[in-house]
C-alpha positions in Angstrom: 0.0 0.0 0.0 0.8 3.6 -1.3 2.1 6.0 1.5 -0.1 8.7 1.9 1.2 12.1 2.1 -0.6 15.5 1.5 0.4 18.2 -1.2 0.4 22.0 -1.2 -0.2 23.9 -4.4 -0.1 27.4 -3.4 1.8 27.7 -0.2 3.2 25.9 3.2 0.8 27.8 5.2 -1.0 24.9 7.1 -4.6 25.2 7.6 -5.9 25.7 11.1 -7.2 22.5 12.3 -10.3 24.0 14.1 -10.7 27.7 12.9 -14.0 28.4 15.5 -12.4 32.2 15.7 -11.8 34.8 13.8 -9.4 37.2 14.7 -6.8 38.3 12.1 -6.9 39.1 8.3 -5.4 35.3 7.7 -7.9 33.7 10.1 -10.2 31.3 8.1 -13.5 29.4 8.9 -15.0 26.3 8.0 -17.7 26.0 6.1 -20.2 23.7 8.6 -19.9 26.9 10.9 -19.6 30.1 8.3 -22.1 32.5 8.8 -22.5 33.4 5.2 -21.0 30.7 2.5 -18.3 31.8 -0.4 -20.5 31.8 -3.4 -20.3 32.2 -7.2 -20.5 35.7 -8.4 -24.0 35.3 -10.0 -25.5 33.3 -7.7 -28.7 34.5 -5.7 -28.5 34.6 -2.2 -32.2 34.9 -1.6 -32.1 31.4 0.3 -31.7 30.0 3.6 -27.9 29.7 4.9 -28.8 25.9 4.5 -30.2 25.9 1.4 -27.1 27.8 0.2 -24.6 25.7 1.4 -26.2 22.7 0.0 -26.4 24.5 -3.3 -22.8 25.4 -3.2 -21.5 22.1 -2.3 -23.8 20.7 -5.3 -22.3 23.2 -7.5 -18.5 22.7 -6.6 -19.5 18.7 -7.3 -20.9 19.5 -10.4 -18.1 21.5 -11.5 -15.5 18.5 -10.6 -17.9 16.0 -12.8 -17.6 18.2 -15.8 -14.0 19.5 -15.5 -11.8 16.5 -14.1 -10.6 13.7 -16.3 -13.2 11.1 -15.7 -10.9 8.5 -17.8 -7.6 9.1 -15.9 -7.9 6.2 -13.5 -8.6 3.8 -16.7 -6.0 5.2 -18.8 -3.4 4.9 -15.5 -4.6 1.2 -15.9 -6.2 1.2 -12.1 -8.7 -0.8 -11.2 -12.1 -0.3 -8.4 -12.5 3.0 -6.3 -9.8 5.7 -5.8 -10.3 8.6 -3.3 -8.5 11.5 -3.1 -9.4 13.6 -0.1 -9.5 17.5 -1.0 -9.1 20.4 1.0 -8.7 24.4 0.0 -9.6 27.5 1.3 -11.8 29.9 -0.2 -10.5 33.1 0.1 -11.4 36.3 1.3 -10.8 38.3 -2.2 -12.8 34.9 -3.5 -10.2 32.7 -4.9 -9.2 29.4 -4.5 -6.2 28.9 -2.4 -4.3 26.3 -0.8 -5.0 23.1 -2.5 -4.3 20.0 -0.5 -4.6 16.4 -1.4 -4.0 13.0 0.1 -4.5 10.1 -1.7 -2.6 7.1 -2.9 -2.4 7.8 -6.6 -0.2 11.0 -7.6 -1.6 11.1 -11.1 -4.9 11.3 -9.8 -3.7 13.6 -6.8 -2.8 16.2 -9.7 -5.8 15.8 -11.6 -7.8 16.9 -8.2 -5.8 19.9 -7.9 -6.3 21.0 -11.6 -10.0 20.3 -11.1 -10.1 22.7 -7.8 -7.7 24.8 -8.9 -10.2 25.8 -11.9 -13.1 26.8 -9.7 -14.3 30.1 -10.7 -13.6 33.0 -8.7 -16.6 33.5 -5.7 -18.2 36.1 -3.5 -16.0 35.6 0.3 -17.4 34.0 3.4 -18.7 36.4 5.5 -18.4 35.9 9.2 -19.5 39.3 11.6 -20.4 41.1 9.0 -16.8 41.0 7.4 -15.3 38.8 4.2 -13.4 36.1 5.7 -11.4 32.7 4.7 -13.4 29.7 4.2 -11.8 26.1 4.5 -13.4 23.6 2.9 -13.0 19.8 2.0 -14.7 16.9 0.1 -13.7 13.7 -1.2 -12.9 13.5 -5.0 -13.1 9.2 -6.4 -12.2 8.2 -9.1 -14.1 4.8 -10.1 -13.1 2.2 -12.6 -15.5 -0.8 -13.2 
């Protein structure tokens, strides 16, 4: 079995492990506890904080369906269910930053961060009234029958 190891893309700033508070300008939030989520530009916010979040996450997920490689992990030759556990921050100017993976398959590792790394810009997380740093994460597999 494959070592697992976690890549940066953008920096070695680690992400806070349990970012409750806000209290700088590099602070960031997660997104189960965000006041207001990070979303796209045009979206309409006239929608429970609920309803929004579940939007959003159903949009990033749809983005990753239509932008990543779905053949990679057959072209690589592999065989069953590759995950590749995700992780960036959203942030407060609205772009994506920090990619981090962990899986067990680099090639697919990099097609995760291509696929994250080509999420539109988006309106900031707002926390207290102010645009803040949103972390969030989600589980990208790849799945060859």
């Amino acid at each position: 079995m494959a070592e697992k190891k976690a890549k940066e893309t953008a920096s070695n700033t680690k992400l806070p492990e349990s970012p409750e508070t806000v209290t700088d300008a590099d602070a960031a939030t997660a997104f189960a506890v965000i006041e207001k989520v990070p979303v796209y530009a045009d979206f309409d916010g006239n929608k429970p904080t609920m309803d929004i979040k579940t939007c959003i996450s159903a949009s990033i997920t749809i983005h990753i369906n239509n932008t990543s490689n779905i053949n990679l992990a057959t072209l690589l030759k592999l065989n069953g269910k590759h995950k590749i556990l995700v992780s960036f921050k959203i942030a407060k100017t609205g772009q994506v930053t920090n990619v981090t993976v962990t899986g067990s398959q680099p090639n697919l590792e990099q097609e995760a961060i291509r696929t994250i790394g080509r999420l539109p810009d988006m309106k900031p997380g707002m926390q207290r009234g102010k645009p803040v740093g949103v972390i969030y994460g989600l589980p990208v597999i790849f799945m060859v029958k």
